[in-house]
C-alpha positions, -999 to 999 in steps of 0.1 A, spaced: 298 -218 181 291 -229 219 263 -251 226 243 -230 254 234 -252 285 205 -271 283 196 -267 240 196 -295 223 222 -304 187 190 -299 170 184 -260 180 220 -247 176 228 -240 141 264 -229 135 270 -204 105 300 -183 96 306 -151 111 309 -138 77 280 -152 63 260 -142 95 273 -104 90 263 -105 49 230 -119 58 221 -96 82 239 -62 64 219 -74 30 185 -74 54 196 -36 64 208 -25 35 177 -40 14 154 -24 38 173 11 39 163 11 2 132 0 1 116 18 27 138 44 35 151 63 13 141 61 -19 106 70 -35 80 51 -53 78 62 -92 36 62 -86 31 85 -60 67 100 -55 66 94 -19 89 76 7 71 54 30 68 81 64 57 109 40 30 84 27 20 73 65 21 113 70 -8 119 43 -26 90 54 -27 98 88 -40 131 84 -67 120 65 -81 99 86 -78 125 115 -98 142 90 -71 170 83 -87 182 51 -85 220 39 -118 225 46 -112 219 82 -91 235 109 -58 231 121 -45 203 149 -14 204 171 13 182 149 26 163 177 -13 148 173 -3 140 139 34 127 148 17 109 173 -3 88 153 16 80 125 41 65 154 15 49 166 0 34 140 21 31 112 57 45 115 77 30 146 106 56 146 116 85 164 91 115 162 121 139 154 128 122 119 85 119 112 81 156 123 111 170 103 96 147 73 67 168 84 81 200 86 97 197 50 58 186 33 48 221 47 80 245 34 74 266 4 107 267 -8 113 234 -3 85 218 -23 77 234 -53 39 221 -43 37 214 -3 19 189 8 9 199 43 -5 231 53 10 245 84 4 274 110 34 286 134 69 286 124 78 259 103 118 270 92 130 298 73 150 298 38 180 310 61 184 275 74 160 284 107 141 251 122 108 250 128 92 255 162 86 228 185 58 201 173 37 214 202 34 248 189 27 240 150 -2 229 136 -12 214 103 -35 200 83 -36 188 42 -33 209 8 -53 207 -22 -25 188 -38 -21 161 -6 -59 157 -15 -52 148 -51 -30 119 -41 -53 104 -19 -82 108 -39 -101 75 -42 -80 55 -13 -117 42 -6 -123 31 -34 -105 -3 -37 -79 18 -57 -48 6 -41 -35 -26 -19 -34 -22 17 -9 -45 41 -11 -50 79 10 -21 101 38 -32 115 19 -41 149 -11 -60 126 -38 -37 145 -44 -13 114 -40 -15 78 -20 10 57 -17 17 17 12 2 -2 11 34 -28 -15 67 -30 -37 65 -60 -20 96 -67 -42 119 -94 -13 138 -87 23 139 -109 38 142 -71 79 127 -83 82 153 -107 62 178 -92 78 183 -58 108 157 -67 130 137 -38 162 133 -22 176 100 -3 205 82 6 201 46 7 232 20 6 250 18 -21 226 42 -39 212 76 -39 185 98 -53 183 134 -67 152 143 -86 141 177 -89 110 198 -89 92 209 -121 64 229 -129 30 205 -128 16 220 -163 46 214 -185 43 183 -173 9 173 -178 14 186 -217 43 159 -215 19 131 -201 -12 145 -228 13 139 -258 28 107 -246 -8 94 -239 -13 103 -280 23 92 -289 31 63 -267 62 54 -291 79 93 -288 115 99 -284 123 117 -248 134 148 -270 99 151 -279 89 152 -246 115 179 -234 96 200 -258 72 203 -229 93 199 -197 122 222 -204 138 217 -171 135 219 -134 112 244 -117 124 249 -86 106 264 -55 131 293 -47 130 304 -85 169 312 -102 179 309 -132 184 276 -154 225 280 -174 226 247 -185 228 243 -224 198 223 -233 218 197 -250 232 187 -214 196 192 -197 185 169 -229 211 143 -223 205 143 -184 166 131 -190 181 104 -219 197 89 -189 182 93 -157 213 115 -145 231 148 -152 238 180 -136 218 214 -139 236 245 -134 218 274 -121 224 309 -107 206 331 -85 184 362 -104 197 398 -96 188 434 -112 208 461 -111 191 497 -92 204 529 -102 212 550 -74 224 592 -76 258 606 -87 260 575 -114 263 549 -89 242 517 -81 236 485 -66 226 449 -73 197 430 -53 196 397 -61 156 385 -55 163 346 -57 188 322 -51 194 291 -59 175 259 -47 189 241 -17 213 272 -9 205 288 29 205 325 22 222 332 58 249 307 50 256 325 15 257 359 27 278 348 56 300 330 34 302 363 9 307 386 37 342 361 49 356 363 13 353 398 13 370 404 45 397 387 30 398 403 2 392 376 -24 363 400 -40 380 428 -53 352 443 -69 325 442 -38 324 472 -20 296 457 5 267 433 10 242 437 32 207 416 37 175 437 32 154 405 31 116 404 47 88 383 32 111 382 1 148 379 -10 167 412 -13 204 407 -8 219 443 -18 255 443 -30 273 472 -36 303 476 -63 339 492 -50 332 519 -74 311 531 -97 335 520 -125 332 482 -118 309 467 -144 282 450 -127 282 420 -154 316 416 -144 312 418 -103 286 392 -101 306 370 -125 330 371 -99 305 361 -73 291 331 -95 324 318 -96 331 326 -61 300 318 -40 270 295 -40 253 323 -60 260 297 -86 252 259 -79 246 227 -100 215 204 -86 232 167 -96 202 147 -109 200 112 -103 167 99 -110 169 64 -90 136 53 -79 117 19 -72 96 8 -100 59 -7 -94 76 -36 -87 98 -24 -60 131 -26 -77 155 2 -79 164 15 -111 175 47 -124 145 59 -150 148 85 -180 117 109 -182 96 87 -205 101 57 -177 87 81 -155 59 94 -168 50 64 -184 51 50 -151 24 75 -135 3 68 -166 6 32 -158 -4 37 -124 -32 61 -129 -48 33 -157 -45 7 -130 -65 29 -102 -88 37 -131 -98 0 -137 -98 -7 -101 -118 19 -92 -143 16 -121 -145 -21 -109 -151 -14 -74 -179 12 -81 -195 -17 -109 -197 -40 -72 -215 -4 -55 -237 -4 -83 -246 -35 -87 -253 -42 -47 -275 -6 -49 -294 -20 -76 -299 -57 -62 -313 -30 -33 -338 -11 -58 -347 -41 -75 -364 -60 -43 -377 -24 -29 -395 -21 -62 -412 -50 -58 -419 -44 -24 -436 -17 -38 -458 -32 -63 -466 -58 -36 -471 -35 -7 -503 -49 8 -489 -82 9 -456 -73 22 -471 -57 53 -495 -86 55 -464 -113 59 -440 -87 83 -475 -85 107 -486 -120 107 -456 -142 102 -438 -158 125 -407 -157 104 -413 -125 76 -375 -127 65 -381 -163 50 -412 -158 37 -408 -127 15 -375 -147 4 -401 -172 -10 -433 -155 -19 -413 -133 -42 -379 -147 -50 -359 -124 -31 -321 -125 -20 -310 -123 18 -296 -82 7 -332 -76 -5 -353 -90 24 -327 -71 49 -336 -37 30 -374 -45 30 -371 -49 64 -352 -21 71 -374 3 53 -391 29 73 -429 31 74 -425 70 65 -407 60 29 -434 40 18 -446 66 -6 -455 67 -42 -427 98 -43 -402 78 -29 -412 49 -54 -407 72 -81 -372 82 -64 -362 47 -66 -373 40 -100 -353 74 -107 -323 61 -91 -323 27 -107 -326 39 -140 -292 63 -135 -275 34 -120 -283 14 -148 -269 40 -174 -238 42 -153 -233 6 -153 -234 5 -185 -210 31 -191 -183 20 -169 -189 -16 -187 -181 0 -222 -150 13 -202 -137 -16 -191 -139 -30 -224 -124 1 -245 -86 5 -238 -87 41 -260 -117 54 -237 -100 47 -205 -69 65 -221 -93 97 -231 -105 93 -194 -71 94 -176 -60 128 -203 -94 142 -189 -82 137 -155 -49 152 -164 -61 183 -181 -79 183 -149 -49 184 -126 -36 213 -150 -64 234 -151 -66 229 -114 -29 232 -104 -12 247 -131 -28 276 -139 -27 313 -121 6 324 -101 11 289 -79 13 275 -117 37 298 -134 68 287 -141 95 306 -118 128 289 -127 137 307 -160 168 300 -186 194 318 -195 227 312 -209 261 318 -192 300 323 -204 315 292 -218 329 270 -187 367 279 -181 368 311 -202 396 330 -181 383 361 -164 419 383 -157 423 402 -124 423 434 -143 385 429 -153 379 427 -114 405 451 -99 409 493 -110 446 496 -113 465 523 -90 505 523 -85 509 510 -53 546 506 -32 553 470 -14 570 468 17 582 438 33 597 441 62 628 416 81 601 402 100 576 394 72 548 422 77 536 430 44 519 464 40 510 484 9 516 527 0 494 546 -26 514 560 -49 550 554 -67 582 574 -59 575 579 -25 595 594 3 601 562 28 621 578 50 592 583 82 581 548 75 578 530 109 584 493 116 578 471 146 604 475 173 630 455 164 616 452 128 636 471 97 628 473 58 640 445 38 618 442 3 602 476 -17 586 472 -50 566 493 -69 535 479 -86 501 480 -99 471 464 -82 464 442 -111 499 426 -106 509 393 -87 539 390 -67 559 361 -65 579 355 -32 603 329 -31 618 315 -4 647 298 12 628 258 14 631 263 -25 594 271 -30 573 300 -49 541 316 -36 519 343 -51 504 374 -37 473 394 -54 488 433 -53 449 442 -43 445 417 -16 475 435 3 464 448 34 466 490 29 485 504 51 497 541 63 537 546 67 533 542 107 512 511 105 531 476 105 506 461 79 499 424 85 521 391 86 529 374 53 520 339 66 487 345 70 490 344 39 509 321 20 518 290 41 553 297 48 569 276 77 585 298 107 619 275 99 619 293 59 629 330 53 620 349 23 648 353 -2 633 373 -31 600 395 -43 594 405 -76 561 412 -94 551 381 -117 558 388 -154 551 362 -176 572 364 -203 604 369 -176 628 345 -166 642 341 -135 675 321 -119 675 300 -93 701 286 -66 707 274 -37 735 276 -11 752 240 -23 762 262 -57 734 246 -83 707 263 -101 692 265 -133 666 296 -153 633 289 -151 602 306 -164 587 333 -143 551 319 -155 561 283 -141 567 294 -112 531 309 -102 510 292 -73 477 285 -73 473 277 -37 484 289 -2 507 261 0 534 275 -33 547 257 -59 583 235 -53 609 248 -81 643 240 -63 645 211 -51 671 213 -17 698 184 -11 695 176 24 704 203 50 702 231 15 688 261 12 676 282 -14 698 316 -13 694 334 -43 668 343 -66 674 370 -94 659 380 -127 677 370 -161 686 401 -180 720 399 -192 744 373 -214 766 361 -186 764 351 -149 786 364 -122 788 336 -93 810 343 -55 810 316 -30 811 319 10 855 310 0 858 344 -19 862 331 -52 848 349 -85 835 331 -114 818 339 -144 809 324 -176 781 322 -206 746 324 -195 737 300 -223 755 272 -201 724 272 -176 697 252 -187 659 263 -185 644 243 -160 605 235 -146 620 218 -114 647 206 -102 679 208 -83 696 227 -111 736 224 -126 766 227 -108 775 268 -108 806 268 -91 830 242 -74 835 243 -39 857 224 -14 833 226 14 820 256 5 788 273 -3 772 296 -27 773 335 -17 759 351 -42 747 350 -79 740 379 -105 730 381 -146 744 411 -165 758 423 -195 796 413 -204 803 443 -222 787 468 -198 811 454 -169 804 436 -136 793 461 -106 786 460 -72 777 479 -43 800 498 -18 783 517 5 760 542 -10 782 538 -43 784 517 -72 811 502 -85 820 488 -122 846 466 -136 851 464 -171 884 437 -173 869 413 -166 887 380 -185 906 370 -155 873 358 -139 856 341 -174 857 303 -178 831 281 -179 805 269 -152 815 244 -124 852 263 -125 867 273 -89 866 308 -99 896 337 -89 897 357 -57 874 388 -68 891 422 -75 908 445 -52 877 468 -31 851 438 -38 827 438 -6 838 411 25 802 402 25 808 386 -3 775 400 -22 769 423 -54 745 444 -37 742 454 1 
């Protein structure tokens, strides 16, 4: 490191870049977690959702009182206690007040403040705000000595380290946060299942967590849906700290006239945007990767009503939103990861009993403090009464010291043994409360306080009372909270089909006979119907048939093409066509480069075999079930020696293979002789002498070889001066056989 000009050895330290960087990313990093991103396991909060609550109360934002502007409210907690941008406090903000985004908000706001659909909220000068009931529970004796307080960042204010927090707040409304290196994903649950859980671990501090999932099933999420996960896994996740909780959106089914109907679903799935799911629906079904959807449409006001509508009234509606579930975010998984910082302020990722255990913990140490801090209250009150009471019984001489001496304050301190906080409420008492009734008053008060103290002494002393006080509290919470409609549980469970049971096409598709054409020029179009009459079919100028196939809408196609590669094609996701329409290109769907050219089409049938080969003469059988694709980009069978290409593809029905290269020379032999291949370049066929593979066929020895002259069909039945083995040079074919060199046209 340079020296600057002018400081002396003794102020330039030199340190490794390296160890500067760690330093200094460890600081970041330590901070991001700390007070960032993840929440306290007391109060559930984050630190700016904390300053949020605080700030409101003291701008005295209670429910009771009426709304102010939130850029008031984002202004002081910048202010005050938050140094950050007002766009991250305000959205902080926004999130507090959203009803399906906290299963119990925090902050009660007036104007727009988002929408499920993924709207934002209004501008902070046009919302306003103030605090819930349930805000009010967490900060419920913050005056009372209950929790620390540290400077603000600027040392002019104070602000509290943790809410006393009546409140279950981290399970309640949960948290999400992305810190370095770690994350958290806790979700809401429904406040009266888990005060039950916090009443039976208060009476069974030793119970398993199995015992306590008795009483909190599972999430309760704000947007409702429906729970799938087998409780074993939901189980296992609050063992740990971390699983995942699949859960579906809830959906009826309306009967409509003339035996048809449609299904609304009335809630979706936490965290999902409704416009972002029905947009995302609406784009599979335009390309056709819904078979069974006829329509969807949104009919939601106040509440969700997304209305789908079945292809016909023969689709079972079971079966069409199974199809959705496993298409869309109609179905989601919530991935719990229950990471929070202990009292301590330590990251670690807690089970359920760590974290209602925790809470308990907290709520026993705000009960102490607080019982201690009203003790002090009491006990100055009293020190109070107790020197007004004898001010009382020594009235006369009281007045006579205030009027004659020089300095009352000292006297009464000695005439009657009186402490400084006495003498100063003497003194301060007006001449209006010197009345028997108010003596009586104060004899009345002193005698309460005295019970009182002596009650919160006994309560101090008796761990088992203060544990009966803080279930009292809870049942509190619960009767206050968790009863009525805000209370009921909304998430419900339910069970779904086993994960990665196989759901066939023709449970989603109503099979018709359809006719494929594929034209020269790869436009793809499909015909209703079988047997058809193609003669007034119209192509693209320029454009002529090439491929027709008959098939069913239930079947795949398999199209393989000259770079050695297989693709597959859904029948019913073929665009339908009349005979003048040119349908659509192929590559849109399947990704087939411009360079390649289709060789073959054929409907996929499992238990078929097919043979393979390319134009250097090699090729092998391979399974017509291997050589399905699962994506867009096919599935490599042939592998192509440089400059190769894949010429031939034909199905394997027959006992011997018939082989003609671009030379004119026949050869046929044994079909056992090819091997059944997955991938690969295949055997030598034929041998060449710079030469290349024409064309390849599988038939039946005994029924003859034929091929195609014209509009005829020709057979040859001698056929033993062609037959040897494979890789042979083959015999110049018989008299009449095309110059193309091909079996068929």
């Amino acid at each position: 490191m340079k020296q600057k000009s002018g400081a002396s050895p003794a102020q330039v330290v030199e340190v490794s870049f390296k160890r500067a960087l760690e330093e200094r990313y460890l600081a970041y990093a330590l901070s991001t977690i700390t007070a960032r991103s993840l929440p306290d396991v007391r109060d559930g909060l984050k630190p700016v959702h904390r300053r949020l609550l605080y700030a409101m109360l003291q701008l005295r934002l209670d429910p009771k009182s009426g709304f102010k502007k939130c850029a008031r409210v984002v202004g002081d907690v910048i202010g005050k206690y938050h140094p950050h941008g007002d766009t991250a406090v305000y959205d902080a903000m926004v999130r507090l007040a959203q009803s399906f985004a906290v299963r119990y908000p925090l902050v009660d706001g007036q104007g727009n403040f988002g929408s499920i659909d993924g709207d934002s909220a209004a501008a902070m000068r046009y919302t306003e705000a103030r605090l819930t009931d349930v805000a009010m529970a967490l900060l419920e004796g913050i005056d009372e000595n209950t929790v620390n307080f540290r400077p603000t960042y600027d040392g002019e204010d104070a602000e509290p380290m943790v809410l006393p927090a009546a409140f279950p707040n981290l399970l309640a409304n949960g948290a999400e946060g992305i810190a370095v290196g770690m994350a958290t994903s806790i979700p809401p649950h429904n406040v009266g299942e888990i005060c039950d859980a916090l009443l039976y671990l208060i009476q069974r501090p030793d119970c398993a967590v199995a015992k306590l999932v008795r009483h909190v099933q599972g999430p309760d999420f704000p947007t409702g849906g429906i729970i799938v996960e087998p409780q074993a896994n939901i189980l296992a996740a609050y063992e740990s700290g971390r699983g995942a909780i699949r859960m579906r959106a809830r959906w009826e089914k309306e009967s409509l006239s003339h035996g048809l109907y449609q299904i609304v679903v009335t809630e979706i799935p936490y965290q999902v945007q409704k416009s972002r799911l029905i947009e995302t629906i609406a784009e599979m079904f335009k390309e056709k990767k819904l078979p069974l959807l006829g329509n969807i449409r949104d009919e939601s006001a106040e509440t969700i009503r997304i209305v789908l509508e079945p292809r016909s009234r023969s689709v079972d509606a079971e079966m069409l939103m199974e199809s959705l579930f496993r298409a869309s975010d109609l179905e989601s998984r919530f991935n719990m990861n229950m990471n929070v910082l202990s009292a301590t302020g330590v990251p670690q990722v807690m089970n359920l009993k760590q974290l209602l255990q925790a809470f308990l913990d907290h709520r026993h140490e705000v009960l102490v403090r607080r019982s201690n801090h009203r003790l002090e209250k009491i006990a100055h009150r009293l020190e109070v009464l107790s020197g007004l009471l004898v001010c009382y019984l020594n009235l006369d001489e009281v007045i006579r010291i205030i009027r004659e001496e020089d300095e009352p304050k000292a006297e009464l301190m000695r005439a009657f043994s009186l402490s400084d906080v006495q003498v100063e409420a003497i003194l301060n008492t007006r001449l209006r409360s010197l009345r028997k009734l108010e003596e009586m008053e104060i004899k009345r008060e002193h005698k309460e306080l005295k019970a009182e103290q002596k009650a919160l002494n006994q309560l101090l002393k008796n761990e088992s009372s203060r544990w009966e006080t803080i279930a009292e509290e809870i049942r509190g919470i619960k009767k206050r909270f968790g009863a009525g409609a805000a209370g009921k549980r909304r998430t419900v469970f339910g069970e779904a089909p086993a994960a990665g049971k196989p759901i066939s096409i023709e449970a989603f598709v109503e099979k018709e006979p359809v006719t494929v054409l594929l034209s020269k020029m790869g436009w793809v179009r499909t015909l209703k119907g079988h047997a058809l009459d193609l003669a007034d079919v119209k192509y693209k100028e320029g454009d002529e048939a090439r491929f027709t196939l008959e098939a069913q809408t239930t079947d795949k196609l398999l199209v393989f093409a000259s770079n050695g590669r297989f693709y597959t094609l859904n029948a019913d996701r073929l665009p339908r066509a009349t005979k003048a329409a040119a349908g659509e290109p192929v590559r849109l769907m399947i990704d087939l480069p411009q360079s390649e050219d289709i060789v073959a089409v054929g409907v996929l049938r499992p238990e078929a075999k097919l043979l393979v080969a390319s134009s250097a003469g090699k090729g092998f059988i391979v399974d017509m079930s291997e050589a399905e694709a699962s994506t867009r980009g096919g599935k490599q069978i042939l592998n192509l020696p440089p400059g190769g290409k894949a010429v031939r593809c034909v199905p394997v029905e027959g006992n011997a293979v018939a082989v003609i290269g671009d030379n004119r020379k026949l050869l046929i032999f044994p079909l056992n002789q090819l091997p059944v291949m997955k991938k690969g370049q295949g055997v030598a066929l034929q041998k060449y002498k710079g030469g290349h593979l024409s064309d390849v066929q599988v038939f039946t020895l005994n029924e003859g070889l034929s091929w195609q002259i014209g509009e005829r069909m020709r057979v040859e039945n001698d056929l033993r001066p062609w037959v040897g083995n494979r890789a042979d040079a083959g015999r110049l074919p018989p008299n009449g056989f095309p110059r193309s060199n091909k079996f068929t046209g």
